[in-house]
SEZALO-239032 format. One record per residue: residue number from 0; y, z, x of N, C-alpha, C in turn; residue in three letters. Coordinates in nm, 4 decimals, m for minus. Layout:
<recs>
<rec NUM,<Y,Z,X>,<Y,Z,X>,<Y,Z,X>,'Ala'>
...
</recs>
This chain:
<recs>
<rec 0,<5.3716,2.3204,13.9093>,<5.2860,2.4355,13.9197>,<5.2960,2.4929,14.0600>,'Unk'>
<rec 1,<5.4224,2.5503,14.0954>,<5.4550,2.5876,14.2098>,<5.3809,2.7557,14.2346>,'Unk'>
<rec 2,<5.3368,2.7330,14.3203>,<5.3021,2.9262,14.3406>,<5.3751,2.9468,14.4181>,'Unk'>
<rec 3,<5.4013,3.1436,14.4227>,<5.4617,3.1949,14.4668>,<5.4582,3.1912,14.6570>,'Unk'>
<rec 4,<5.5664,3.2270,14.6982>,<5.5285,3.2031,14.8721>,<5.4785,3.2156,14.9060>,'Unk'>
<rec 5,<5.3439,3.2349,14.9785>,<5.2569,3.3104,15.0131>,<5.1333,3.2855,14.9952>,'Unk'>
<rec 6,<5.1061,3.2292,14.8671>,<5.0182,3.2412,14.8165>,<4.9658,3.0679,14.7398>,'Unk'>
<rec 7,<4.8276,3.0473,14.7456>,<4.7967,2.9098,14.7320>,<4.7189,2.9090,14.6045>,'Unk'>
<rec 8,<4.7366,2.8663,14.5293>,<4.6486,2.8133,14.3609>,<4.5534,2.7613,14.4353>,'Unk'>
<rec 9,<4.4692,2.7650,14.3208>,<4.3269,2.6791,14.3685>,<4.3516,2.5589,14.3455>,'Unk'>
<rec 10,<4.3937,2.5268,14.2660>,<4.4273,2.3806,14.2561>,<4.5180,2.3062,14.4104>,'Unk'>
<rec 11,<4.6048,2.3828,14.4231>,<4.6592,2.3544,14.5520>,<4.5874,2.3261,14.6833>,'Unk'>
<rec 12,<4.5089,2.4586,14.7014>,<4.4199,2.4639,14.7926>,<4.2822,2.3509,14.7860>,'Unk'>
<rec 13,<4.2161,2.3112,14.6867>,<4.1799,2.2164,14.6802>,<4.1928,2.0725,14.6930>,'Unk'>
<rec 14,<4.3525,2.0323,14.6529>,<4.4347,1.9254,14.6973>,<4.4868,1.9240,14.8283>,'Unk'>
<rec 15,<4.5197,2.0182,14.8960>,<4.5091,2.0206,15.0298>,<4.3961,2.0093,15.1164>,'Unk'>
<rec 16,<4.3160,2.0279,15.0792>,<4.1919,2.0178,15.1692>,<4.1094,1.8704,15.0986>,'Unk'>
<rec 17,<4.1733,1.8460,15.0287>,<4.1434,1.6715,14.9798>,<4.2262,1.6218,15.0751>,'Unk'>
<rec 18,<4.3470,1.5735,15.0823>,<4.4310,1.5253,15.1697>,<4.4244,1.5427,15.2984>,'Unk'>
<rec 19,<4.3844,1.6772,15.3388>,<4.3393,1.6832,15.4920>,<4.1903,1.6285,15.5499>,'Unk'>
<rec 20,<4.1531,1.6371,15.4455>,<4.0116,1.5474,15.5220>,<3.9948,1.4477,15.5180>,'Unk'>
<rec 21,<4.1122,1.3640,15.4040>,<4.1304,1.2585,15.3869>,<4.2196,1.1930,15.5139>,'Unk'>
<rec 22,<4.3150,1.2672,15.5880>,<4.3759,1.2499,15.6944>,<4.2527,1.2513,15.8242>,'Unk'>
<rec 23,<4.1651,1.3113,15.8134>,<4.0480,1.3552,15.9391>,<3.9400,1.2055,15.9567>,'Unk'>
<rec 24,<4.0086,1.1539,15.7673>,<3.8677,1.0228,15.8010>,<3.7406,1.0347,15.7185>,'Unk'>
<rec 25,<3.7423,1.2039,15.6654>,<3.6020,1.2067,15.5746>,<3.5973,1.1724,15.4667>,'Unk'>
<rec 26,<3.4757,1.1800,15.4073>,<3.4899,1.1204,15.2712>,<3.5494,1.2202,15.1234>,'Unk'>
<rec 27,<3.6536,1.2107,15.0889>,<3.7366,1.3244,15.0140>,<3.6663,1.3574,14.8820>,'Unk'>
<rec 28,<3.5887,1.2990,14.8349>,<3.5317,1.2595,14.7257>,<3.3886,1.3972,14.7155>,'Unk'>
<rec 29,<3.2842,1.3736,14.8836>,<3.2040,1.4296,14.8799>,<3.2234,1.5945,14.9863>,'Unk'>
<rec 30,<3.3096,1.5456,15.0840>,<3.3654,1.6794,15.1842>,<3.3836,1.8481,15.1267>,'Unk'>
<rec 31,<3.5445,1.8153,15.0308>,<3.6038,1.9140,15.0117>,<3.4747,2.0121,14.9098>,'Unk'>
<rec 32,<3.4117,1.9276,14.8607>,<3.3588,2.0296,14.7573>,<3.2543,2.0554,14.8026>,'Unk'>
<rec 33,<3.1794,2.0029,14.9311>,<3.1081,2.0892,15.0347>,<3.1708,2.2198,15.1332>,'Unk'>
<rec 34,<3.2475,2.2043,15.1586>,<3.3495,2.2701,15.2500>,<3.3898,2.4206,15.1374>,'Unk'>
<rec 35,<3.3923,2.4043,15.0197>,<3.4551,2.4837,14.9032>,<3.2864,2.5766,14.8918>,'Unk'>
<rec 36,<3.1704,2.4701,14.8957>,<3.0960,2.6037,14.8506>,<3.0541,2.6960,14.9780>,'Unk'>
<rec 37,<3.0481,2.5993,15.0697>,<3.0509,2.6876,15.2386>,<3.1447,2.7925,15.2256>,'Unk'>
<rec 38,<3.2536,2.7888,15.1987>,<3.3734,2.9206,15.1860>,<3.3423,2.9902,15.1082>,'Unk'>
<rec 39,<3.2576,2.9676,14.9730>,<3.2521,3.0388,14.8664>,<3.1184,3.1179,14.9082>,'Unk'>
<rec 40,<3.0499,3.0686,14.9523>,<2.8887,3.1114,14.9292>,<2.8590,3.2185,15.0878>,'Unk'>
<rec 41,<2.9285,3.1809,15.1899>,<2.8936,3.2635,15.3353>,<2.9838,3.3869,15.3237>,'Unk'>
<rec 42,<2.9044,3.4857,15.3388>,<2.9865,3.6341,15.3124>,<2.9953,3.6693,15.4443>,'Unk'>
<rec 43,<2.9324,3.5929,15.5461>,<2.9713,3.6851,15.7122>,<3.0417,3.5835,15.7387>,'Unk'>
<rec 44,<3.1483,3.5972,15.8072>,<3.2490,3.4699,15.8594>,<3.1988,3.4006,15.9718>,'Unk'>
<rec 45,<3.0981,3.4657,16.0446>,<3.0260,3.3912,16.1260>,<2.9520,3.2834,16.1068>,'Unk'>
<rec 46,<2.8738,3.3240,16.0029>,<2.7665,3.2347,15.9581>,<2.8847,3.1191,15.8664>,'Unk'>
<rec 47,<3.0187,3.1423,15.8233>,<3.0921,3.0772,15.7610>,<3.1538,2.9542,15.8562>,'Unk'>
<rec 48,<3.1902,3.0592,15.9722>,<3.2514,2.9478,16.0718>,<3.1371,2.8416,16.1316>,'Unk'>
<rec 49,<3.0422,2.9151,16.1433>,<2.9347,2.8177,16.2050>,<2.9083,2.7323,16.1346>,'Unk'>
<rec 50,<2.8728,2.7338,15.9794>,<2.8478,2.6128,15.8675>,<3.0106,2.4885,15.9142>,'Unk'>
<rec 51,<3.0681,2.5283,15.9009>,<3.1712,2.4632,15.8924>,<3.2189,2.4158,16.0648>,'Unk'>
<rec 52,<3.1807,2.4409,16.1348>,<3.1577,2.3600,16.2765>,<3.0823,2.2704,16.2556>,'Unk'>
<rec 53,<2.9658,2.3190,16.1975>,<2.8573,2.1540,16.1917>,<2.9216,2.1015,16.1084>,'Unk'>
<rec 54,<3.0012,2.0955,15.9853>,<3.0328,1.9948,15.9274>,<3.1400,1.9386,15.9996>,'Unk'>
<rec 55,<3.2494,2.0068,16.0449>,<3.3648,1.9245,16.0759>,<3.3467,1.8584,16.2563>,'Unk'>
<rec 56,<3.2235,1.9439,16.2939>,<3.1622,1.7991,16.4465>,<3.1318,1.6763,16.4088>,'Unk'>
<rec 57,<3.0755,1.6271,16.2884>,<3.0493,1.5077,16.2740>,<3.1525,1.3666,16.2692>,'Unk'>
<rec 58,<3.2782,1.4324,16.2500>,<3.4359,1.3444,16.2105>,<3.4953,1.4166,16.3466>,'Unk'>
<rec 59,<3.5445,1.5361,16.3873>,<3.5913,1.5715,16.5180>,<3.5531,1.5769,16.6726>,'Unk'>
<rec 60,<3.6487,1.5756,16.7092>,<3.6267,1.5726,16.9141>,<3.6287,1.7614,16.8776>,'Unk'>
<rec 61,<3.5809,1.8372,17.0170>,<3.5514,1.9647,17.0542>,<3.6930,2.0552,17.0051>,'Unk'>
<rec 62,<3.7904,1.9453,17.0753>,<3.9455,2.0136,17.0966>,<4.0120,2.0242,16.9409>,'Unk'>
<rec 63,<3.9420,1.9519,16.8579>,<4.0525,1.9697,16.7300>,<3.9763,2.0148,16.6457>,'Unk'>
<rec 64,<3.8985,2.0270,16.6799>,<3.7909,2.0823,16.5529>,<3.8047,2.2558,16.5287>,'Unk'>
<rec 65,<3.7900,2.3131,16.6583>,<3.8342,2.4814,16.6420>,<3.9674,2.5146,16.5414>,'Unk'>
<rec 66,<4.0660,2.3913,16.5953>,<4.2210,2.4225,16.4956>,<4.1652,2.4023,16.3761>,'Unk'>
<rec 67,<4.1363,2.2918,16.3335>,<4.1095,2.2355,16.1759>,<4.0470,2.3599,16.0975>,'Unk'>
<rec 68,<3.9012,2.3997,16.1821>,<3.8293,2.4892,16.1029>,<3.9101,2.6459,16.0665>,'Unk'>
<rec 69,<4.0229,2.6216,16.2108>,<4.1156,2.7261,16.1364>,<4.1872,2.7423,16.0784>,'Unk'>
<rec 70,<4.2424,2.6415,16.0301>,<4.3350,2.6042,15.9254>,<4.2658,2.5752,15.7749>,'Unk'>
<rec 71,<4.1935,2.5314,15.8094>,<4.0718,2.5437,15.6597>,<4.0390,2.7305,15.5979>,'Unk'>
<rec 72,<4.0019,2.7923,15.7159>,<3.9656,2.9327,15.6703>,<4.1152,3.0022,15.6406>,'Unk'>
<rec 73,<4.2246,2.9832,15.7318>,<4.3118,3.0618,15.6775>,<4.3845,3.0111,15.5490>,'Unk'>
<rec 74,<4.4172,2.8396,15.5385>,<4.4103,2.8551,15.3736>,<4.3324,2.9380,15.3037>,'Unk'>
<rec 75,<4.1838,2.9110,15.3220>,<4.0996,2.9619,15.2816>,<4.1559,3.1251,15.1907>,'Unk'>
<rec 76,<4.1603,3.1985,15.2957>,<4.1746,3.3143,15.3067>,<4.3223,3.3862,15.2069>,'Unk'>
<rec 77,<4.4579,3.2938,15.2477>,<4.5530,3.2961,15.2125>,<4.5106,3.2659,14.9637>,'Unk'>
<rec 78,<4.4085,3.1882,14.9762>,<4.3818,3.1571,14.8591>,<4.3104,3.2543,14.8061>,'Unk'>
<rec 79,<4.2083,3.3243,14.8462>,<4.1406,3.4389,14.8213>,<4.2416,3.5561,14.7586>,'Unk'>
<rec 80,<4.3258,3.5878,14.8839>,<4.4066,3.7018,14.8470>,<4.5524,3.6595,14.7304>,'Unk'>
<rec 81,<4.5597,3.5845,14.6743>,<4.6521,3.4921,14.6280>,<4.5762,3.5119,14.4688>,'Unk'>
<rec 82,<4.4278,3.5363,14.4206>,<4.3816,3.5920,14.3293>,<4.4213,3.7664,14.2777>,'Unk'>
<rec 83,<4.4118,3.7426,14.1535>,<4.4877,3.8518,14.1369>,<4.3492,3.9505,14.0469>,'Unk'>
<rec 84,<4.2852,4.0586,14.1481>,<4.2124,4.1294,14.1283>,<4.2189,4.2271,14.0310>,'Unk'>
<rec 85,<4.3120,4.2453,13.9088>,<4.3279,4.3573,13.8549>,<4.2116,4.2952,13.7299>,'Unk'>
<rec 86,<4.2814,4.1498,13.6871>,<4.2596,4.1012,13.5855>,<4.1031,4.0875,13.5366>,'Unk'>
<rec 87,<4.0181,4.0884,13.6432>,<3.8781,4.0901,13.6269>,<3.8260,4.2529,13.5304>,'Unk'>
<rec 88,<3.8710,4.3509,13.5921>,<3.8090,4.4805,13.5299>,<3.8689,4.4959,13.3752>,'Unk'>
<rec 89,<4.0031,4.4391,13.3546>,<4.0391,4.4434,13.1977>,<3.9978,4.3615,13.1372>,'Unk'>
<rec 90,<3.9529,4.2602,13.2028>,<3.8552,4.1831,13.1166>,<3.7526,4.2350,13.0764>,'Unk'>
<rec 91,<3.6970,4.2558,13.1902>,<3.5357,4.3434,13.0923>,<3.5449,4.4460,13.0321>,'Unk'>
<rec 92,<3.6667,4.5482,13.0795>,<3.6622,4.6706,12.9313>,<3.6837,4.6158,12.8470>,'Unk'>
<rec 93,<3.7740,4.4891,12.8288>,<3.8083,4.4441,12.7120>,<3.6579,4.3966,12.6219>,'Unk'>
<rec 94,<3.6515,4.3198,12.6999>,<3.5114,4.2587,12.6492>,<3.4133,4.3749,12.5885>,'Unk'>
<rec 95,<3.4004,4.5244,12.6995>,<3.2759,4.5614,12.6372>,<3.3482,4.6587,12.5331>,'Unk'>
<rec 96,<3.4747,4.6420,12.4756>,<3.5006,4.7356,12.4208>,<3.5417,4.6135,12.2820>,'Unk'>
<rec 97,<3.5122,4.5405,12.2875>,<3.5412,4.3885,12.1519>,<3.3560,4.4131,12.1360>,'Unk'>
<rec 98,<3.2673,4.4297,12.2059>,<3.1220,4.4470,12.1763>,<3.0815,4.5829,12.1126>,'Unk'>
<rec 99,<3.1388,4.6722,12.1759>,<3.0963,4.7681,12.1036>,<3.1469,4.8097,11.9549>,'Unk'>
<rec 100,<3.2959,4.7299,11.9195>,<3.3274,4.7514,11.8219>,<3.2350,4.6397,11.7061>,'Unk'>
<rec 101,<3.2204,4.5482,11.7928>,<3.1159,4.4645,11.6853>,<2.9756,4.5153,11.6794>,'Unk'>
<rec 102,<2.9234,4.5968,11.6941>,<2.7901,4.6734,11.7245>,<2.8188,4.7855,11.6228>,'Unk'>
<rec 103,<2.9275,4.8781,11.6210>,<2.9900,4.9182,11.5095>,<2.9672,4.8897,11.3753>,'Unk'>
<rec 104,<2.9864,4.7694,11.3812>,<3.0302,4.6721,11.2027>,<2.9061,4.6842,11.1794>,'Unk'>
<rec 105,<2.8224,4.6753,11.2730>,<2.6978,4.6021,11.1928>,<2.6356,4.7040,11.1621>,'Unk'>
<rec 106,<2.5919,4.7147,11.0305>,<2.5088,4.8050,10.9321>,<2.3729,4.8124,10.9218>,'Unk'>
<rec 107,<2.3035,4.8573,10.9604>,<2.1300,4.8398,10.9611>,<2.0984,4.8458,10.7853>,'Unk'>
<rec 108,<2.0371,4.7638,10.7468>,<2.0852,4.8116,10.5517>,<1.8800,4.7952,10.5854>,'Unk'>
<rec 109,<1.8430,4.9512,10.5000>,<1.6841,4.9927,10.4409>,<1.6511,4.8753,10.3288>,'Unk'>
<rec 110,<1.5425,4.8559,10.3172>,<1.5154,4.7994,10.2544>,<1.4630,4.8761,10.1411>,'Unk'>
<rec 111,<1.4689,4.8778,10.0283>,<1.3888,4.9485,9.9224>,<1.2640,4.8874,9.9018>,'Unk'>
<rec 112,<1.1410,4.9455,9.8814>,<1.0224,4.9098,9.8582>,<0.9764,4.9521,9.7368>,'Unk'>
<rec 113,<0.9116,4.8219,9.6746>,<0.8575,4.9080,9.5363>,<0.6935,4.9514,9.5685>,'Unk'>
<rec 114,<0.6865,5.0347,9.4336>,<0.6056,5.0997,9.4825>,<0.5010,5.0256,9.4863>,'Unk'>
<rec 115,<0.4598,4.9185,9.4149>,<0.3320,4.8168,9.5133>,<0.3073,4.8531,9.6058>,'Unk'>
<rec 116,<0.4450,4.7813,9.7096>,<0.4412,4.7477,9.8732>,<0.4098,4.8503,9.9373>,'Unk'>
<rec 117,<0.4491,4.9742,9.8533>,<0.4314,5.0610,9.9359>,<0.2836,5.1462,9.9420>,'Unk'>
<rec 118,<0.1994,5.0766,9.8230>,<0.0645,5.1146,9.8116>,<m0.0036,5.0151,9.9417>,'Unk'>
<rec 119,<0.0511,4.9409,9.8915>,<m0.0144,4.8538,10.0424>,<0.0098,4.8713,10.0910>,'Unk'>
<rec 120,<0.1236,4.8909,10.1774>,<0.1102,4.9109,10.3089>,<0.0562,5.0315,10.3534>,'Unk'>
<rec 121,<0.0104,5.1627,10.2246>,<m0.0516,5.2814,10.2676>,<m0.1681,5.2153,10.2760>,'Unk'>
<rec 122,<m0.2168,5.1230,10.2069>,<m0.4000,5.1068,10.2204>,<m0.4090,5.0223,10.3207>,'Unk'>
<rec 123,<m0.3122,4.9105,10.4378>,<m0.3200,4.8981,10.5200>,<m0.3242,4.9516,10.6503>,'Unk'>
<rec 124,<m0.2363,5.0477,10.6423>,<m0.2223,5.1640,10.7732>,<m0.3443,5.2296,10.7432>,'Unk'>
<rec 125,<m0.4083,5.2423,10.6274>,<m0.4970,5.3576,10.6655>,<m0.6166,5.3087,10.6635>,'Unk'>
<rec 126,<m0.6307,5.1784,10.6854>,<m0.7546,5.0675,10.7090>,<m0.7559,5.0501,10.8505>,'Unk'>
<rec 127,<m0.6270,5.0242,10.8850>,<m0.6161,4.9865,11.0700>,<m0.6087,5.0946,11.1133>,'Unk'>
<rec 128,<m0.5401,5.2038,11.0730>,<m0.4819,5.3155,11.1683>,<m0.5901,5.3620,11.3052>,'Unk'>
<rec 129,<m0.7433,5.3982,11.2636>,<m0.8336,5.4176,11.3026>,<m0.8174,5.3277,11.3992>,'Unk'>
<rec 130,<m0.8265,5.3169,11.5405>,<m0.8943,5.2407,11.6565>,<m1.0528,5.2996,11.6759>,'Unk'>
<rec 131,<m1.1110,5.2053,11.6408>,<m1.2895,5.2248,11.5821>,<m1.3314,5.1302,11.6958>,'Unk'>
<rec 132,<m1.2198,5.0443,11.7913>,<m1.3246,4.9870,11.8528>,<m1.3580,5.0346,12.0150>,'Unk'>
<rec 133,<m1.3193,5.1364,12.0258>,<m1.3257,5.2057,12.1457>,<m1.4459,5.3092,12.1067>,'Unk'>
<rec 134,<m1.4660,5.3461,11.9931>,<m1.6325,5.3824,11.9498>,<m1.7553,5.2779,11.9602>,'Unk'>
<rec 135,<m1.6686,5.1726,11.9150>,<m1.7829,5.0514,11.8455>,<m1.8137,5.0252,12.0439>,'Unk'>
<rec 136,<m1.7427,5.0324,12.0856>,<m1.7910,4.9674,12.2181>,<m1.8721,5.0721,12.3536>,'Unk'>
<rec 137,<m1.8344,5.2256,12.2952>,<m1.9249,5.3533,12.3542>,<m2.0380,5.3328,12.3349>,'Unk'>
<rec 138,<m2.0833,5.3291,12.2124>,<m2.1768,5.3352,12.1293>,<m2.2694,5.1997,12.1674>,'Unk'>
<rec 139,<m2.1750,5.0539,12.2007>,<m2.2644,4.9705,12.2502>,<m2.2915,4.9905,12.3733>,'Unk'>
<rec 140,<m2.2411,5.0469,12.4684>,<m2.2779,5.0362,12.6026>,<m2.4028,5.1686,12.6251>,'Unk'>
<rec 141,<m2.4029,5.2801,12.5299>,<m2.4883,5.3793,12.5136>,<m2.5996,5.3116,12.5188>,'Unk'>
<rec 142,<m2.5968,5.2130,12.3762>,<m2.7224,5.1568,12.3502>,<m2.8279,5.0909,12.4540>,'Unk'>
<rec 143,<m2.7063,4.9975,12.5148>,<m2.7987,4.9125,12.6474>,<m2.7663,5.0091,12.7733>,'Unk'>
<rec 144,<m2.7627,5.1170,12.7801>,<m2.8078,5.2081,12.8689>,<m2.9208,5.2556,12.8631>,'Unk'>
<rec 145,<m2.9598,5.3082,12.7209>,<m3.0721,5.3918,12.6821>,<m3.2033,5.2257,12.6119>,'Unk'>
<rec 146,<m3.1443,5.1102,12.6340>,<m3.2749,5.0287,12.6338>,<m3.3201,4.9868,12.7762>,'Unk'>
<rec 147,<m3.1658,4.9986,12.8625>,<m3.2350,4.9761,13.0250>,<m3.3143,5.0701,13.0342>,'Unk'>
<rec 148,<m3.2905,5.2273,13.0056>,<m3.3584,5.3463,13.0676>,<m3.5614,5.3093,13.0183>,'Unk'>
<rec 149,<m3.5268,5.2748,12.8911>,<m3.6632,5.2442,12.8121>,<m3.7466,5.1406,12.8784>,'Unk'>
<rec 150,<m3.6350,5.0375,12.9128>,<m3.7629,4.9219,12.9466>,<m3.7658,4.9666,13.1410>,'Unk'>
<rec 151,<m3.6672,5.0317,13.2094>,<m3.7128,5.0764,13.3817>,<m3.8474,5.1451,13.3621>,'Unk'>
<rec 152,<m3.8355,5.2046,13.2269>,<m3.9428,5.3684,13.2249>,<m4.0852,5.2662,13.1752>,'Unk'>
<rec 153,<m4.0656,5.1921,13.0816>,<m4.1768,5.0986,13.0719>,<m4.2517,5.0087,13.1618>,'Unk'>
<rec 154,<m4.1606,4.9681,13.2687>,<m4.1845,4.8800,13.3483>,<m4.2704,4.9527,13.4676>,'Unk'>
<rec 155,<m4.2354,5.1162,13.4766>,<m4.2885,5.1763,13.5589>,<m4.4205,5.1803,13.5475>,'Unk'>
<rec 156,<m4.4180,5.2595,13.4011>,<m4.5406,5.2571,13.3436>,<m4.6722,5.1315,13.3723>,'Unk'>
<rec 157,<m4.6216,5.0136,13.3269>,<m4.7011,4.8916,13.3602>,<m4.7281,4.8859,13.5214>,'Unk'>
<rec 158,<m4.6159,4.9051,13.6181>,<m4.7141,4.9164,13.7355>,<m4.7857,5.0135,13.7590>,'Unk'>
<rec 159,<m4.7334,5.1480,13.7100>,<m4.8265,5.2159,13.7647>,<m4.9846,5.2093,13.7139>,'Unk'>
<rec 160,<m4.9959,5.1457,13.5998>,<m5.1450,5.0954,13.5290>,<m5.1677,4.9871,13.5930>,'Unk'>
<rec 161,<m5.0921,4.8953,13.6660>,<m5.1461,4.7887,13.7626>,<m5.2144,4.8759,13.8549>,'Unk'>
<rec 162,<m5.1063,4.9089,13.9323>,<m5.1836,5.0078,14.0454>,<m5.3222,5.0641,14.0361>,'Unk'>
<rec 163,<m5.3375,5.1696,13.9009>,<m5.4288,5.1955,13.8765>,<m5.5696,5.0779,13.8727>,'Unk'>
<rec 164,<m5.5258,4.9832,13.8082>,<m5.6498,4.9012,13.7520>,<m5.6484,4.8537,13.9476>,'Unk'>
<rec 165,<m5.5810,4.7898,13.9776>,<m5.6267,4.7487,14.0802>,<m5.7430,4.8326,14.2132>,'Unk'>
<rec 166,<m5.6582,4.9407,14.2367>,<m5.7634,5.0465,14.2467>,<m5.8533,5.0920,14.2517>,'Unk'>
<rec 167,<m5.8564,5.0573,14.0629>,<m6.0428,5.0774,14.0212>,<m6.1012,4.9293,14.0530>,'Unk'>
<rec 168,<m6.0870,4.8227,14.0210>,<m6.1530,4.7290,14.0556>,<m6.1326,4.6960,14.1955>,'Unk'>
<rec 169,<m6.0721,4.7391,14.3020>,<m6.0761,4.7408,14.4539>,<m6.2171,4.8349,14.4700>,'Unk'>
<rec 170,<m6.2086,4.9805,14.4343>,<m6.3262,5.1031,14.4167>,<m6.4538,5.0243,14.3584>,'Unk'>
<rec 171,<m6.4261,4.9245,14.2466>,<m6.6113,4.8828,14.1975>,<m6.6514,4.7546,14.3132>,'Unk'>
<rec 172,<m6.5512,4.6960,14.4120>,<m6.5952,4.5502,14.4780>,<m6.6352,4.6866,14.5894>,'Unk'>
<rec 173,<m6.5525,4.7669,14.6567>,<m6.6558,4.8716,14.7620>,<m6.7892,4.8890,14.7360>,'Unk'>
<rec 174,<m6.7813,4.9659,14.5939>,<m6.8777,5.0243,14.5448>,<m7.0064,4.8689,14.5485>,'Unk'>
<rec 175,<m7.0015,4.7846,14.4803>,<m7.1206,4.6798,14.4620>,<m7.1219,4.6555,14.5676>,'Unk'>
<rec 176,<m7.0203,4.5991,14.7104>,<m7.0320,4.6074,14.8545>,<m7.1599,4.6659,14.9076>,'Unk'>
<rec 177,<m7.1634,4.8038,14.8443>,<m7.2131,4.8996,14.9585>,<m7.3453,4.9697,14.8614>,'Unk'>
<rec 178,<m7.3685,4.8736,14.7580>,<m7.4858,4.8911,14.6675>,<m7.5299,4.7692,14.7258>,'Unk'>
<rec 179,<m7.5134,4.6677,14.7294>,<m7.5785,4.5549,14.8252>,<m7.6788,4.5516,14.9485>,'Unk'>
<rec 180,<m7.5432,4.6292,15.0329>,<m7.5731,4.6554,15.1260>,<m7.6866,4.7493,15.1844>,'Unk'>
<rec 181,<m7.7123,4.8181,15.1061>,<m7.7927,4.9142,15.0545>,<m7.9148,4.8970,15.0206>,'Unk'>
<rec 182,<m7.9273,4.7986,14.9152>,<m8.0515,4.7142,14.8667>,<m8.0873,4.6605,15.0521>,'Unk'>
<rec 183,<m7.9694,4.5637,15.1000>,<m8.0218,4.4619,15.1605>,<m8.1338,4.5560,15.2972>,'Unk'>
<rec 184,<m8.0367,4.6696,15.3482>,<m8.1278,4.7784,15.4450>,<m8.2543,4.8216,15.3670>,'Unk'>
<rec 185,<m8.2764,4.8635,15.2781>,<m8.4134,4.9263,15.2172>,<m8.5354,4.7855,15.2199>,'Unk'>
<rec 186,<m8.4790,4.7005,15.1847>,<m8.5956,4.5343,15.1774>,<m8.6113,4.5375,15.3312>,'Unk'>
<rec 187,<m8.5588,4.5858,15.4533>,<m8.5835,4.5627,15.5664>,<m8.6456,4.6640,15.5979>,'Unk'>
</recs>
């Protein structure tokens, strides 16, 4: 499975970067397929190179580590462009054009109703159709509006006949007060 000059299979590129880290000392098993989603997943090469400094400081000295990480990205890179970009967009016309022809086929088929079903379902629609409960619930909140208004207006009422009574029986304890008092000056 030789590729063309230039250009690196994934499979290749993956076996190479097994073998090279396997040459570095790391563990080949858990590395490369850390190292693979770091390349895959960092879209600024900065933030790419930097992931991949911290990994490859932990196995490297200062001096070999800049080469390695560059030899990792330009495989890297060399593998990227080594994909062949046409094949993605004929896939999906293909695809949405195998969907739309099956969207095609399919037939919406009516159902015939006899005329039962179809009495019922007129005496159902025209049982529900009505939304009655946006009345039913005006009509209740009317109600306990106009029994608050009744019992505030009642309640008034009762004090103001407190008031009153108090009033008058405040007016008859003056009044016998000052009939007392009255008696008591005339006996003197």
């Amino acid at each position: 499975m030789a590729a063309p000059s230039g250009q690196v299979s994934a499979v290749d590129f993956a076996s190479w970067l097994e073998s090279r880290l396997e040459e570095l000392g790391m563990d080949p098993d858990v590395y490369p397929a850390y190292i693979q989603g770091v390349l895959r997943e960092e879209e600024e090469s900065e933030e790419r190179d930097e992931a991949l400094r911290g990994i490859l400081a932990a196995f490297l000295e200062e001096d070999s580590l800049e080469e390695v990480r560059l030899e990792i990205v330009t495989k890297w890179i060399d593998f990227q462009n080594s994909i062949p970009r046409e094949s993605a967009p004929k896939d999906e016309v293909q695809a949405l054009t195998s969907m739309i022809e099956k969207q095609a086929q399919i037939v919406v088929k009516t159902r015939d109703m006899s005329e039962e079903e179809q009495q019922r379902k007129a005496t159902l629609l025209a049982q529900y159709a009505n939304n009655t409960n946006l009345e039913d619930v005006m009509n209740a909140r009317k109600l306990e509006r106009d029994s608050m208004r009744d019992a505030g207006q009642k309640k008034k009422e009762q004090d103001k006949q407190q008031r009153e009574n108090q009033k008058a029986s405040k007016q008859e304890r003056k009044d016998k007060e000052k009939k007392r008092t009255q008696k008591g000056e005339r006996k003197r």
